[in-house]
Phi, psi and omega in degrees: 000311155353288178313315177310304229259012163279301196309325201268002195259348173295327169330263186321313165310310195296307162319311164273012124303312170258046190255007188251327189255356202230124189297165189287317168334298168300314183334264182315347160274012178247319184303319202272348174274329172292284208289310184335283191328319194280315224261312171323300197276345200275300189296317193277350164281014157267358183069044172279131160254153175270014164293171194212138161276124229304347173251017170274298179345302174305307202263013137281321147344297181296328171268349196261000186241333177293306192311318179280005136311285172344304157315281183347278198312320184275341126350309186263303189289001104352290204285001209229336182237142120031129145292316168329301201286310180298329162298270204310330161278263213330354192270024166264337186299329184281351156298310201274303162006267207281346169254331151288344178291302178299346186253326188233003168244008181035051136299108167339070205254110156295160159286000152296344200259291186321328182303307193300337176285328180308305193312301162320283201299334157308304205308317190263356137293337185285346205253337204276329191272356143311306200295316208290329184291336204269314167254002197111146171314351160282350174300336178287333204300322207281314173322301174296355103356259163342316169277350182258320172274027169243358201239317186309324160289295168341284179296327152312330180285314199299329195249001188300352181273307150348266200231141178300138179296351165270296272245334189251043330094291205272308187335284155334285212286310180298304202286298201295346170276011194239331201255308205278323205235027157279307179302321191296300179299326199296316186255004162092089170291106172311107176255012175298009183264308159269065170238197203301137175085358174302188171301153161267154176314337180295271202002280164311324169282289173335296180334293188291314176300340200249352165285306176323298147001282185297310167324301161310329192289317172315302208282316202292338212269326177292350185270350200264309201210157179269141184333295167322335167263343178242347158338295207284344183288332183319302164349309183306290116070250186325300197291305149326322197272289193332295183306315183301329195268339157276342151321303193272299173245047176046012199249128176220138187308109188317173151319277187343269139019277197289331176276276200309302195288002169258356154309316174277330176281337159282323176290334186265345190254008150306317178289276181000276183284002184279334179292327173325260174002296208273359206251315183301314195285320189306319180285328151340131183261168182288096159010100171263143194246151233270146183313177215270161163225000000 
């Protein structure tokens, strides 16, 4: 989970770096060709198959459309923000989570859990509201993020029983090149970005390789430890972003900023553990009570 939380926020640097010369299309369509690529060969040399049954299929469709969106959207809200600051407002998915999970999956929410997500979504206005004076109506795009990888995890949950976590992973990475790089040739790929003296194809191969990556590092890290235990590290994440993004492009989060992510790194890793808590007490077993006599 470490690992995730260097790799995926170096990812997003690497993107908004070549978010200024390279169109956002190629971007996302080169992270899907990395994973197809990355991935494809992994599942079949463990001797895993990649059928799907037509309603894992549908509904791996359906998440392969949420993710280029996801991508898509953070991507563009890159080019335009702070890394620090777009991770850290997209960190409301563990919130929008936990309020879909109670409206359309009638999952079970106290009002200590409801405070904290209120508390979270203040926290990531706090962080929204610098951004937004300073750029604009793109300061919201990291939101429209959060809802889209929170309706997206929802359907991960759904099929997650289904199908193995490489195999629905390579599955993806094939349906989005099966969606993206018929339209990308089809409406014609901007290569003005690679012309002499451009970004190089490394880069753009990294991008997709170091999104795999993490992804993998995620997936590999949950078979090891229980959710409860690598949730709140994820959290690490921000504080990476931070570091990564003053290294590279010198952007450090204002007083404002800096108050709201840590308002969101307490509320969410509140949530974290209040579920640890109500997940332990479920498991308890029940008092038995003593024979008759």
């Amino acid at each position: 989970m470490l690992g995730f939380c260097v790799m995926a926020p170096t990812g997003d640097a690497l993107a908004k770096l070549l978010g200024s010369a390279v169109p956002l299309s190629t971007l996302v369509t080169s992270r899907f060709v990395a994973q197809a690529v990355i991935l494809t060969p992994l599942v079949l040399a463990t001797g895993a198959s990649m059928r799907l049954t037509p309603r894992v299929l549908a509904l791996t469709v359906l998440r392969t459309l949420l993710h280029i969106a996801g991508i898509g959207t953070m991507f563009a809200a890159l080019k335009v923000l702070p890394l620090a600051d777009a991770i850290a407002i997209a960190f409301v998915m563990p919130f929008v989570m936990l309020l879909l999970g109670w409206l359309v999956l009638k999952e079970q929410v106290g009002p200590r859990r409801l405070i904290a997500c209120t508390v979270g979504f203040a926290g990531t206005l706090m962080v929204v509201k610098p951004s937004f004076a300073e750029v604009g109506a793109p300061a919201l795009l990291p939101l429209a993020v959060a809802v889209i990888f929170a309706l997206f995890m929802l359907v991960t949950r759904t099929i997650a029983r289904d199908a193995a976590p490489l195999v629905l992973q390579a599955a993806s990475g094939v349906v989005a090149c099966v969606l993206l790089i018929p339209a990308l040739v089809l409406f014609g790929p901007d290569l003005s970005g690679f012309t002499a003296g451009g970004p190089p194809w490394a880069m753009l191969i990294s991008l997709g390789a170091l999104g795999t990556a993490a992804h993998l590092l995620m997936t590999w890290s949950l078979r090891f430890a229980p959710t409860s235990t690598l949730a709140p590290m994820q959290y690490l994440e921000i504080p990476f972003a931070t570091l990564i993004g003053w290294l590279i492009f010198r952007d450090f989060p204002d007083g404002l900023a800096l108050a709201g992510i840590a308002t969101t790194i307490a509320a969410g890793i509140y949530i974290v553990m209040r579920e640890h808590r109500l997940s332990r007490q479920a498991q308890r077993p029940l008092p038995q009570a003593p024979p008759a006599a």
